[in-house]
N, C-alpha and C positions, 0 to 999 in steps of 0.2 A: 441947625440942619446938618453942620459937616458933623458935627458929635455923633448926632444919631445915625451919618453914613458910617463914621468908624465903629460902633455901636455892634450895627447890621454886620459889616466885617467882619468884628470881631467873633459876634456869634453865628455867622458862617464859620470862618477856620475852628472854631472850637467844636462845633454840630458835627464837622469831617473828622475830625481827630477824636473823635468818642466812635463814629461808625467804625473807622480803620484800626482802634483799638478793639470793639468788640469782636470784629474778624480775626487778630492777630490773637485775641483771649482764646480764642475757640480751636484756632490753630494749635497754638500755644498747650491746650490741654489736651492735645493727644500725641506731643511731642513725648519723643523716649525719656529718660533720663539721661543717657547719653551722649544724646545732642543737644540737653540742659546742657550738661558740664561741657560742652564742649564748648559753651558759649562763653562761663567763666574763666576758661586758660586763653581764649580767644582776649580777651576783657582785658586780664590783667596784660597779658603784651602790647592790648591798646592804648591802656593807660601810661604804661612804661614809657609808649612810643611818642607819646602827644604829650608827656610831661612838660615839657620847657612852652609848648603851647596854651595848656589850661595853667599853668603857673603865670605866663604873663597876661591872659583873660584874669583873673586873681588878684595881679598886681593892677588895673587898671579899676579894679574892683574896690580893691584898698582905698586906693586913690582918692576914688569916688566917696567914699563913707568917710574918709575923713573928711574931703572940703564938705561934708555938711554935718561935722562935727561930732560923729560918732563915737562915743568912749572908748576906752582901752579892753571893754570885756566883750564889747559887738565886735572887733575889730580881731581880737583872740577867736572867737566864734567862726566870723570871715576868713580868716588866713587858712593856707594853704603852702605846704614849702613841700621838698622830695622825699622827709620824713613822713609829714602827715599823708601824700599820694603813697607811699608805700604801705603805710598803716589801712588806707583807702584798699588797695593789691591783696594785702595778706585778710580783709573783711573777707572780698571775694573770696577765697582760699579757704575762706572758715564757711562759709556759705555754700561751696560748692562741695565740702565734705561731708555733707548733712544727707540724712538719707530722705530721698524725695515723701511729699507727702503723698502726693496725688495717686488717687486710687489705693492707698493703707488702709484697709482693713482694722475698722475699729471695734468693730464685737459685732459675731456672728451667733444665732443660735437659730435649733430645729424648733418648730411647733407640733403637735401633738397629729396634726392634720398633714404633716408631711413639708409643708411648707419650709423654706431653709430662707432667712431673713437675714441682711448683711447689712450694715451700717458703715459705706463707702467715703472716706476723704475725696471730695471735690473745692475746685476751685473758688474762688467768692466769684470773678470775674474779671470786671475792669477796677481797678483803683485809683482813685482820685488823691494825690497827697499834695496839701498848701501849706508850704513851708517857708522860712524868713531867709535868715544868714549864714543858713550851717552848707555849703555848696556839697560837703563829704555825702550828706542825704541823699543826692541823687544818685548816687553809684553805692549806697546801700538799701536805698528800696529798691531800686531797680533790681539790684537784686537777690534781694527775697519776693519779690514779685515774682522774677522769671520763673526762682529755684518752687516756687509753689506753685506756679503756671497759671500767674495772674498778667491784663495787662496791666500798663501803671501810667497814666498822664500827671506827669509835676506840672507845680504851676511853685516859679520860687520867686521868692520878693526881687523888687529890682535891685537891693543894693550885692546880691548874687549872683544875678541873674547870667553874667557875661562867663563866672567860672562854672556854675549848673550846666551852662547849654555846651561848654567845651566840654566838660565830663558825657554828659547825653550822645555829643556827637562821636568821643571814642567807644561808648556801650552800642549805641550803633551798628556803629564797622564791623565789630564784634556780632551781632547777629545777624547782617545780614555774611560773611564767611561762614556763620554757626547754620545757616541755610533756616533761618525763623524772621518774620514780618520785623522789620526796622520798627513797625509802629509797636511793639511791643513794651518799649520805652521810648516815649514822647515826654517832650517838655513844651511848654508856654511861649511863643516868642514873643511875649509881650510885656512891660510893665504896669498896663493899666489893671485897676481894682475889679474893674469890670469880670475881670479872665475868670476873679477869681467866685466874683457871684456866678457867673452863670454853670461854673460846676460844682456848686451849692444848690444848683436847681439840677442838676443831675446831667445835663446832656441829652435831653429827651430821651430817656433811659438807659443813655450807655453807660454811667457811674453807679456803681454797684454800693460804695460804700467810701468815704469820706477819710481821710486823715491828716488830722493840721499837726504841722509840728513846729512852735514857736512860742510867743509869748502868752501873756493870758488874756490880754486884748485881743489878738488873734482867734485862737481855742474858743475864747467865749462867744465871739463873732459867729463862729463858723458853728458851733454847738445852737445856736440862738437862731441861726439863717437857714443849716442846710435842713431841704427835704428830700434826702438819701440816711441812710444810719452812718455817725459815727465813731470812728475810733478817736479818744484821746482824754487830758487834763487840764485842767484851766491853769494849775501850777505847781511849784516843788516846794511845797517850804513843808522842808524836813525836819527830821528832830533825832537827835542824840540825848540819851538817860543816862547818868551818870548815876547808878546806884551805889548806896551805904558799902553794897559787899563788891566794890568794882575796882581791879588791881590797876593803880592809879598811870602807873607808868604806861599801859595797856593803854586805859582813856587818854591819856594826853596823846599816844602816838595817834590814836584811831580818829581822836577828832580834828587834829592839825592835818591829816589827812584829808580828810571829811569836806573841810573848810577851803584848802588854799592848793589839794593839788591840781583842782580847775575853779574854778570860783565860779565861771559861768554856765554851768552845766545844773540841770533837774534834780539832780542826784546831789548836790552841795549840802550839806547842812547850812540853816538859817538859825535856827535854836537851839543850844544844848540848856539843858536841865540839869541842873545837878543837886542829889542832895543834899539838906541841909546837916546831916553830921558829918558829911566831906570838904562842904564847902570850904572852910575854915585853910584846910591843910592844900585843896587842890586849884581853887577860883587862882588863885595868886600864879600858880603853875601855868594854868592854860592864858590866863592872861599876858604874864612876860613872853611866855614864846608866840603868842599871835602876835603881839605887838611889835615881837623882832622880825617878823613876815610883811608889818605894816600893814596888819589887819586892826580896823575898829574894832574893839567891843563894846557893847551895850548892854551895862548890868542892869539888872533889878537892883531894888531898894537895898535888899537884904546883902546886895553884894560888892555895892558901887566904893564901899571906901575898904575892900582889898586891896586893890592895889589904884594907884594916882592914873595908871596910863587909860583907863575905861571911862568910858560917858555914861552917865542915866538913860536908859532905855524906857521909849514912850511906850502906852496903849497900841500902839500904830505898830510898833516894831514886831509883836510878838505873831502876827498877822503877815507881815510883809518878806516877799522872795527876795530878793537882795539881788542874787546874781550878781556879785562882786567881794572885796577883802572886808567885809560887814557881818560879825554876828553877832546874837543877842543872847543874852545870858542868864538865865534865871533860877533860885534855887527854889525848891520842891521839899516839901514834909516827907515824902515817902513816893513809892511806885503808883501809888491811887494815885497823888496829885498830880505825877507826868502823865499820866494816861487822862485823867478829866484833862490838864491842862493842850495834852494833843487833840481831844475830840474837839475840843473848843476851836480849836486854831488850827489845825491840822488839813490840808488837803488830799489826804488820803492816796500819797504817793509813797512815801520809803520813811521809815523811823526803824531806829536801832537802841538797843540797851548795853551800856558795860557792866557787868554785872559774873559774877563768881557764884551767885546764889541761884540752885536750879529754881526753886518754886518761882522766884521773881523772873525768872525769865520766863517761865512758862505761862505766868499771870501776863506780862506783858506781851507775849504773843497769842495769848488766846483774846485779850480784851482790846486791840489794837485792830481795827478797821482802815489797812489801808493795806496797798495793791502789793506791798513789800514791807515783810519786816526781818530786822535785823538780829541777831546776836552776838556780840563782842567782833565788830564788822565795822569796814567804813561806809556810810551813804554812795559813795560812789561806787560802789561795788551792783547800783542799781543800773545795770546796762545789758543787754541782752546775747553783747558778743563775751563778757565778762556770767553769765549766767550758763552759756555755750548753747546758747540758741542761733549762734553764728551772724549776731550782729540783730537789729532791731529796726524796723516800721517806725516805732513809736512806746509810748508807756502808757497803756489803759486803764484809769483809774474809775471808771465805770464797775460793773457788776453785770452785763451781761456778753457774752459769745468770750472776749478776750480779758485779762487783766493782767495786768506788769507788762515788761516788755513782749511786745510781739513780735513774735518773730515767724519760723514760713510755718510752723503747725498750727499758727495763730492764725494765719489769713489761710484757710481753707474752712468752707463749710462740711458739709454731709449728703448723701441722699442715702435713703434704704434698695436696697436690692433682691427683690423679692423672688424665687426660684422655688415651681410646683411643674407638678406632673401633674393638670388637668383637674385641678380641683376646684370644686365651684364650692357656695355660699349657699348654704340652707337658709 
């Protein structure tokens, strides 16, 4: 009985927080552009000012995730110090210098009948994002939400939850001085799973559209549960091609990059490919230097006695996100066999080729089905503030409205706008 009062509660506070965002959405899309940005320089002085505040919500955050024994890469995800808040400042910054969408003009033309037809940028609405450990999320959807003049209710996992709601409370501050509805960014005050079915079920229609940002238990959850549309990927396992014509020094930097300058991120490489008339000269190369990073690798057969410091890599490896110092390694006949070898395996988020041979590049980016592809690039270069879309929602590995990072021309729909002088319909 007390479950199903907290139940009732909870889907009370949640049912208001969907009405006061659909008000604040509506507000929100006929605000100027100018009192957009004025909420972003509003922002970053909020955040500046509340630093030592969401830094020690952060540290009790830590805290938390480790007494329940979270690894060293959830824990990198979690952290937050005065570099990464400023990295948080300078999104905004990039965000706010984006030219608004709302109401752009996306192709206009006459009809014969006089008629003058305009395909208008509009808002999606309210957005719904369910997110785990990454606390910086909330102060970059937020905003790309405003900056597209959506509103946005977070709902972030508990082991975040205490640094999300201190960022929420300085974005805030920031609009209601910017003179826009507080509710325009809303978060969750709550831990339980519940929060997050019932904005899977929409908010009796205040959720316009869906976006989980986390792991693939999550994405798949949320893809499997909600009846709203929406955005997102079940996971990243990426892939680096190391072809015959690929200048070796090139690949070794690009993929030590690929691997270990975040290991926890979507964008990681989990697989390089390499092929088999390079192997010989290059396996051994990429191997000593991961393994001076104290990265695993895991060869295939063909490549396991280059060098002693590699493991045999299973069936299971060539499939699995890693998100950690873990990659797998296997050589390839030719550019056909990475490309079978990514459909097979691949979840159609970011793959890359090193490669000096135009045909080959261009066979692997014509025949390559996924939301990002690469050339002579690292995987991490899959991020939306790195793309200058001014930071990113999310990564849409779907096929329809968004795909790759989203960012604010991504969360806007359309309407047509039809303009006659009195003409009717025979």
């Amino acid at each position: 009985m007390v479950y199903k009062e907290m139940n009732k509660e909870l889907s009370s506070l949640l049912d208001e927080m969907g009405l006061k965002a659909k008000i604040a959405s509506s507000i929100l899309n006929t605000a100027s552009s100018d009192q957009k940005n004025k909420f972003f320089d509003l922002a970053i002085e909020s955040i500046q000012k509340d630093a030592d505040t969401i830094i020690e919500a952060n540290h009790a955050d830590i805290q938390q995730a480790k007494e329940n024994n979270k690894d060293e890469a959830f824990i990198d995800r979690l952290a937050l110090d005065n570099e990464r808040l400023q990295g948080i400042c300078d999104t905004l910054e990039a965000i706010k210098s984006f030219e608004d969408p709302v109401g752009k003009v996306l192709a206009t033309w006459d009809r014969p009948n006089g008629l003058n037809i305009s395909r208008i940028a509009t808002p999606l609405g309210v957005i719904g994002l369910i997110f785990e450990s990454r606390p910086n999320v909330a102060a970059d959807a937020g905003g790309l939400c405003l900056k597209s003049g959506n509103a946005v209710i977070l709902r972030s996992g508990k082991d975040g939850l205490r640094s999300a709601e201190a960022i929420v409370t300085s974005l805030q501050a920031a609009l209601v001085s910017a003179d826009l509805p507080k509710e325009c960014i809303q978060i969750v005050p709550s831990e339980s799973r519940d929060a997050a079915t019932l904005m899977l079920e929409g908010l009796n229609g205040s959720i316009d559209v869906i976006v989980p940002r986390g792991g693939k238990s999550l994405v798949a959850e949320v893809e499997r549960s909600a009846k709203v549309p929406v955005f997102g990927h079940l996971e990243g396992i990426c892939h680096i091609y190391i072809d015959e014509h690929a200048d070796e020094e090139k690949a070794l930097a690009v993929c030590l990059n690929a691997k270990m300058r975040r290991t926890g991120i979507c964008g990681a490489v989990e697989t390089i490919l390499v092929n088999d008339k390079i192997a010989e000269s290059f396996v051994p190369k990429i191997v000593a230097s991961l393994s001076e990073l104290n990265c695993e690798i895991r060869c295939c057969e063909k490549t396991i006695d280059f060098d002693g410091r590699s493991v045999p890599a299973t069936e299971e490896d060539w499939s699995t996100e890693y998100l950690a110092p873990i990659v797998s390694l296997k050589s390839v006949l030719n550019v056909d066999e990475a490309i079978n070898h990514i459909a097979q395996y691949g979840t159609g988020h970011t793959e890359s080729i090193i490669s000096e041979n135009k045909d080959n590049q261009t066979k692997f980016t014509h025949s390559i089905d996924s939301a990002i592809v690469m050339i002579n690039a690292s995987t991490q270069f899959a991020d939306g503030g790195e793309f200058g879309l001014g930071g990113e929602i999310g990564i849409a590995t779907g096929k329809f409205h968004a795909r790759g990072p989203v960012g604010v021309n991504q969360l806007t729909s359309f309407k047509y706008i039809v303009s006659g002088n009195g003409q009717i319909r025979d």
